[in-house]
N, C-alpha and C positions, 0 to 999 in steps of 0.2 A: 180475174182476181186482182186485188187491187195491190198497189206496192206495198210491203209492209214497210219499210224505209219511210215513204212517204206517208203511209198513217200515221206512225208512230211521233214522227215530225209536225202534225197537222196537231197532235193533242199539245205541243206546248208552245207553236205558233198561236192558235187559237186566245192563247193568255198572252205570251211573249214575242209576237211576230219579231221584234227587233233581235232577239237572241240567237248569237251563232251557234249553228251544228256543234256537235262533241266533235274535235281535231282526232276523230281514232278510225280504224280501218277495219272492217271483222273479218276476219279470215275463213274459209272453212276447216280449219283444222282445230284438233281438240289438245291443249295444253296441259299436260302431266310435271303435277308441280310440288314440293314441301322440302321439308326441312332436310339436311342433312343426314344422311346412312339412312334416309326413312326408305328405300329402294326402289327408285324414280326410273332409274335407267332400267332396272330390270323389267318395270312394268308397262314401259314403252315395249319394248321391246318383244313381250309378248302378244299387247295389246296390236302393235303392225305386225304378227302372225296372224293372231285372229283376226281381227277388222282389217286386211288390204284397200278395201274400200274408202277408208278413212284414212288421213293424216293424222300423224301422230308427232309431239315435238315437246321438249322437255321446255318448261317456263324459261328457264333462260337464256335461250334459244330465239323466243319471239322479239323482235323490233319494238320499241317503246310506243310508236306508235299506231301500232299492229295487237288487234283484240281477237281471242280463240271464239269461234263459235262454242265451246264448253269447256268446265276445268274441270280433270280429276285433282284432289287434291289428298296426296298422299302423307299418311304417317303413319309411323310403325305401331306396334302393338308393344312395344317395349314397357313405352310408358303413354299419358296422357298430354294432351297438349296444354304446350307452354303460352305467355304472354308473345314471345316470339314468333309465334307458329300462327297463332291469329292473326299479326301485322301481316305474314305473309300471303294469310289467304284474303284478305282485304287489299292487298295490292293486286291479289292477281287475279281476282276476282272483280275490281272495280268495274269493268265495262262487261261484263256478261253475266250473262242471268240463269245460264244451267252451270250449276255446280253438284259434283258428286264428289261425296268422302270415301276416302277406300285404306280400310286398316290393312296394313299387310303384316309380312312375316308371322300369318296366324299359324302353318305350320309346325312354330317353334314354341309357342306362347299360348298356352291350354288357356289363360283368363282376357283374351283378346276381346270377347265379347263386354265384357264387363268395360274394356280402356275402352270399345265403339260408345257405349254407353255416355259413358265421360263426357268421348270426346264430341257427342252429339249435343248432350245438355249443355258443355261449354262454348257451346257457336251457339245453340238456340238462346243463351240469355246473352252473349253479346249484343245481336244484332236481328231483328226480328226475320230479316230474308235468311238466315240460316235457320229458321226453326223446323220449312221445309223440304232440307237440304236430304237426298239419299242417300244414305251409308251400306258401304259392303267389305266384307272381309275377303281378303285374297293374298294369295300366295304365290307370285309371280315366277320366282327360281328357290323350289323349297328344295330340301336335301335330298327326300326320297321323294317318287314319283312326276306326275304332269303337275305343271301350274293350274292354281285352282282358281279362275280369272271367271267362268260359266258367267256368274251372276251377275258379275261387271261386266262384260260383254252383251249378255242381254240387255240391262240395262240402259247400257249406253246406245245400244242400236234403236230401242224407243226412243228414247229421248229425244235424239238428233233427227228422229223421221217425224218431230213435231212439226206441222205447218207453222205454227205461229214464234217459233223458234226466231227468226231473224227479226222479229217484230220485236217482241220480248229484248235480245240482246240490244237493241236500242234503244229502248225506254229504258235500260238500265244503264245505258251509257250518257244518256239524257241525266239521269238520275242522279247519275257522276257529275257532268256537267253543270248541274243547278247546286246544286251543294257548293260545289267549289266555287260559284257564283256568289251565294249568299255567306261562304266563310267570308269569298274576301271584300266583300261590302261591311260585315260587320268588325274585320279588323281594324279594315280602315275608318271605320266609325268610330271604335273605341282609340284608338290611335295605336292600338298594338305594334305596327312595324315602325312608330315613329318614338314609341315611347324611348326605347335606351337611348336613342339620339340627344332626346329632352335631357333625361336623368346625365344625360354624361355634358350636356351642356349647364347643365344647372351645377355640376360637382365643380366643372371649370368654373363659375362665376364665382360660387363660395372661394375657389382657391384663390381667385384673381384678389378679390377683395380680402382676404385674410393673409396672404402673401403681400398683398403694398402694405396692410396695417403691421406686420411681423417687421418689414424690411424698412421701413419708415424710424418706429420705433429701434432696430436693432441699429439704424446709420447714427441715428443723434446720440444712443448711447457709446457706440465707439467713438464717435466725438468727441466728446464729451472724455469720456477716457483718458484717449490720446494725446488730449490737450493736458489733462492735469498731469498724466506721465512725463508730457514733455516741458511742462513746466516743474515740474520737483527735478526731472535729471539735467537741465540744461541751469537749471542756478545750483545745484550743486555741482558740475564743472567747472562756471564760474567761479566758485566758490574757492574751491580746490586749484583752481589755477591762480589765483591771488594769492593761495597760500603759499605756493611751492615757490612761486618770482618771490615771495616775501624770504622765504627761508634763503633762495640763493642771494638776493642783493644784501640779508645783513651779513652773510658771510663771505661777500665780495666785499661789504663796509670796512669790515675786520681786519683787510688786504691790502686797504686804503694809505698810502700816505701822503703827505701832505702837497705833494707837488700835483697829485691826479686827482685834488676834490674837484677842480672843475670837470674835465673829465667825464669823473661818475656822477654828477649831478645829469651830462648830455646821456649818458648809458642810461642810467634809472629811466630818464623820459621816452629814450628808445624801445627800453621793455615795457611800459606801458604802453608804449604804442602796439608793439608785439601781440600785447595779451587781449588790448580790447579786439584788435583785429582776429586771433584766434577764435576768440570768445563768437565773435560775431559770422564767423567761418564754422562754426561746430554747432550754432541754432540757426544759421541755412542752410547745414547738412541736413540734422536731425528734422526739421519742418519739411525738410523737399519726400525725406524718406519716411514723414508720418503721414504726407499725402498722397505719397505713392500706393502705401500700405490702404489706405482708405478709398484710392482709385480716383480722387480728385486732381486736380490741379492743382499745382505748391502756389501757394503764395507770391504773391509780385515779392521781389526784393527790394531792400528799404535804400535809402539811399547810406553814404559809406559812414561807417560811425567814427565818430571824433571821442579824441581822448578827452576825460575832463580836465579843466585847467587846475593844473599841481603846482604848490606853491615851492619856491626854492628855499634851500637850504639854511636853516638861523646861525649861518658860521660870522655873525657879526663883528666888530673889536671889541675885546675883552680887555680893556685898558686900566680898570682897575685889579681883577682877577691877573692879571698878567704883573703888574707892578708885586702885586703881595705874592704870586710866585716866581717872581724873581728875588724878593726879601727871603723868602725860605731858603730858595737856591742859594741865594748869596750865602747865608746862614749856615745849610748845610755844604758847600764851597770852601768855607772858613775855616768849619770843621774838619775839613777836610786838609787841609792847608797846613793847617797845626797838626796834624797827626804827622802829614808829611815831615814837618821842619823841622819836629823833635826826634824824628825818627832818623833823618840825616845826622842832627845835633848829638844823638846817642850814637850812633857808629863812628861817626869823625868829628870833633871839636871841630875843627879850624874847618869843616864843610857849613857850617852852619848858616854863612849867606846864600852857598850855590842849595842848603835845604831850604831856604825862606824863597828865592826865587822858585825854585821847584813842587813849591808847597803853595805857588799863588798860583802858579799855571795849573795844577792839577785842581785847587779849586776852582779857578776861572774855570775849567773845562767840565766840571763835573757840575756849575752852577747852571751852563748853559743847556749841557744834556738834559737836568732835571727838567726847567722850564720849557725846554723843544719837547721834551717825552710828554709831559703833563699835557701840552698844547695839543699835542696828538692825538692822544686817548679824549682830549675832553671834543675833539673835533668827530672823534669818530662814536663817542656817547651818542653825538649830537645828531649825525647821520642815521645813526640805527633809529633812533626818535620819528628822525622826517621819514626815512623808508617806512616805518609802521604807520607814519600821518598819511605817506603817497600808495601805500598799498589798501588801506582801508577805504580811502576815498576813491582807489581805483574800483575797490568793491563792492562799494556802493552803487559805485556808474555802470559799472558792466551787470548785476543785478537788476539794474534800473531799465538797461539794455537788453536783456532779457527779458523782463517781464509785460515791455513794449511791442518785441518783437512776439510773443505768443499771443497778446490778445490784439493786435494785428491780424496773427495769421490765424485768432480764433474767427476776428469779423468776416475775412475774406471766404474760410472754408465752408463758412456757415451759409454764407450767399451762397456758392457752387453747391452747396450740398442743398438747399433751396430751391436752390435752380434744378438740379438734377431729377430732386423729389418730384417737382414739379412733373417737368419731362414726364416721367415713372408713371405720375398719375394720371397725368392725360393722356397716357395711352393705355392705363389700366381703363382708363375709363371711353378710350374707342374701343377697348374689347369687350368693355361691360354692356356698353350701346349695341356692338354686333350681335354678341349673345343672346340679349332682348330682342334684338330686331328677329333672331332666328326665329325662336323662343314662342314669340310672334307670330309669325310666320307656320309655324307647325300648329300651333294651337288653331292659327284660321283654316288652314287645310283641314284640320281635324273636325273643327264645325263644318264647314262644307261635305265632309264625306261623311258626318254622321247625318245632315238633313237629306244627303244621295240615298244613304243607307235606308233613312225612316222610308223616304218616297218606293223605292224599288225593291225591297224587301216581300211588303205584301202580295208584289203580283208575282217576284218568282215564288214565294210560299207556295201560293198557288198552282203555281204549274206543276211545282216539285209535286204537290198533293195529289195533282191529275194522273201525274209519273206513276205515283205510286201507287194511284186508285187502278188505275190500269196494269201495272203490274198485278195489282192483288185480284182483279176480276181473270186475267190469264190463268192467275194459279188457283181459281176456285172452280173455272173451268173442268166438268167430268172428264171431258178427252182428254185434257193438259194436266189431272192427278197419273203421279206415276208409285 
């Protein structure tokens, strides 16, 4: 008698000589197997009462790569089977070729015949090798009485004393093996296990290119921003610091007397100097911290700012204004003089020399006060004048100072920001080139294994076909109907 192993092997060499054996093992024992509460362990358990001669072992039990010479495959009579319950007997069914369905808990459940029913029609239009699958009802541990197992016992004992039984389990483990052949020729034809790869490189590229055009656009806008923020708040600093040296030196002017104009003429150009140097200290603060904010690099610093040149003071000689306030003074002196003289002359006659001297010294004194007082005030008119001439022109230059120093530090940031973009992009665009290059890369794989797939397709079709023409002459076999 010839091998069955080796026959069964010879029908798909015959097409496929290069194709390796199914990686499975067939066991002699028979695998009782289903769903959850469907009553698996009781029906082993009878089944090695009755059959000693046979192994019996519950599906999950067997080694993965370890195949039952037959499956019972059990479900209760409760209800009919689920999507789930079919996955299960296609998993555990995939390598062998006698399968028996066995309803149980009929016992309990008067319309059990009706769920065999079911559950027969719903294997025979899944799959066509379930159409002639045998079904039996049994009751492995029912409440009252012996297990009612007869039928399954019989049954299974024909079955497994088929001669051609190990043949059979091969060709359908064959059957197994070319399928899984030809899935995974045609996935990887269609590039199924490589598509998400693509999709999620392709999602990167749009991101790569819409993220530099978003981040591009959103640097020149804060730019751009920043620059005009820091030009409106760095001249009105300026602004407001001219104002305030302005408020304090006229009211230092006002303080003034005549021995310290030169003096405050050296002060004034002191605070000038004070403020352009603030001035110039508070828009290299504010540009180092608008480039920080930006993540660039601040601006070179400019070299040291100079004050601009402030004219001195117009306390000139006033040689004729001076002569006609001293005729006033004199004037008002005189009058003065004579108040006095008469006023001696009316309390004592005979004082009236020591009133006329006393009436010239009080004028002489009050002529000079007027003309020193006058000369004062017109000195300090004079100052308040130049403080508003030296503070305007200081706020011109320190505005002027400003607004050099921001579009300086606009040309400078604009370059780094250039530069950076730049950077940015050449390496958006080494990722852009990798991407493609992958991109590439899988699409050529994919034409490769779909002309693998065209060429090797036909001849496993073919074996598969032989598989399964041989299978179907097994089971049209009179001895092999059960």
């Amino acid at each position: 008698m010839s091998d069955p192993i080796a026959s069964a092997d010879a029908v798909v060499a015959a097409i496929e000589p290069g194709l390796s054996p199914p990686a499975v093992r067939h066991r002699e024992v028979v695998a009782v197997t289903g769903p959850w509460l469907a009553g698996t362990t009781s029906l082993v358990a009878a089944l090695r009462e009755r059959m000693p001669e046979h192994t019996f072992v519950e599906g999950a039990d067997l080694p993965q790569a370890q195949a039952p010479a037959a499956v019972v495959f059990v479900v209760s009579a409760v209800a009919p089977l689920t999507e789930s319950d079919c996955v299960l007997i296609d998993l555990a069914t995939r390598h062998t070729d006698l399968v028996i369905g066995a309803v149980t808990k009929i016992d309990a459940h008067r319309n059990w015949r009706d769920v065999l029913a079911t559950d027969q029609a719903t294997l025979a239009e899944r799959a066509p090798r379930y159409a002639d699958v045998a079904w039996v009802g049994v009751a492995a541990a029912p409440d009252l009485g012996e297990p009612h197992v007869d039928e399954l016992v019989e049954l299974l004992r024909r079955m497994l004393a088929s001669p051609d039984l190990e043949r059979r389990n091969r060709l359908r483990a064959w059957e197994t093996r070319i399928e899984a052949e030809i899935e995974r020729y045609r996935a990887d034809g269609d590039g199924l296990d490589r598509q998400a790869r693509v999709d999620a490189l392709r999602r990167q590229r749009d991101e790569v290119v819409r993220g530099r055009r978003v981040a591009k656009s959103e640097h020149s806008i804060a730019l751009r921003s920043q620059l005009q923020q820091a030009r409106l708040q760095l001249t009105y600093f300026a602004r407001n610091r001219c104002t305030s040296v302005r408020a304090e030196l006229a009211e230092d002017a006002t303080q003034t007397g005549r021995r310290r104009l030169g003096d405050f003429e050296s002060y004034v150009r002191r605070r000038a100097d004070d403020v352009v140097a603030e001035v110039d200290e508070g828009v290299t603060a504010h540009l180092r911290d608008m480039a920080a904010g930006l993540a660039l690099p601040a601006p070179p610093p400019p070299g040291p700012a100079s004050t601009p040149a402030l004219p001195g003071p117009p306390l000139k000689s006033r040689r004729l204004e001076t002569q006609l306030m001293m005729i006033l003074g004199a004037g008002f002196g005189l009058g003065v003089a004579l108040m006095v003289t008469r006023l001696f002359a009316g309390l004592a006659p005979g004082l009236a020399a020591a009133g006329l001297v006393a009436g010239g010294l009080a004028g002489l004194v009050v002529t000079v006060w007027v003309v020193g007082l006058r000369a004062l005030l017109q000195d300090r008119a004079v100052l308040d004048r130049w403080v508003s001439d030296v503070t305007n022109t200081l706020r011109s230059a320190v505005e002027e100072r400003v607004g050099s120093r921001v579009l300086a530090a606009e040309t400078a940031l604009t370059s780094e920001l250039s530069a950076r973009e730049q950077s940015e992009s050449a390496a958006a665009e080494d990722r852009i080139a990798q991407i493609n290059a992958e991109l590439r890369e899988h699409a050529m794989q994919t034409a490769r294994a779909s002309a693998l797939r065209d060429r090797r397709l036909p001849s496993l079709q073919r074996a598969l076909n032989a598989v399964r023409a041989e299978l179907r002459e097994c089971a049209e076999r009179p001895e092999e109907r059960f």
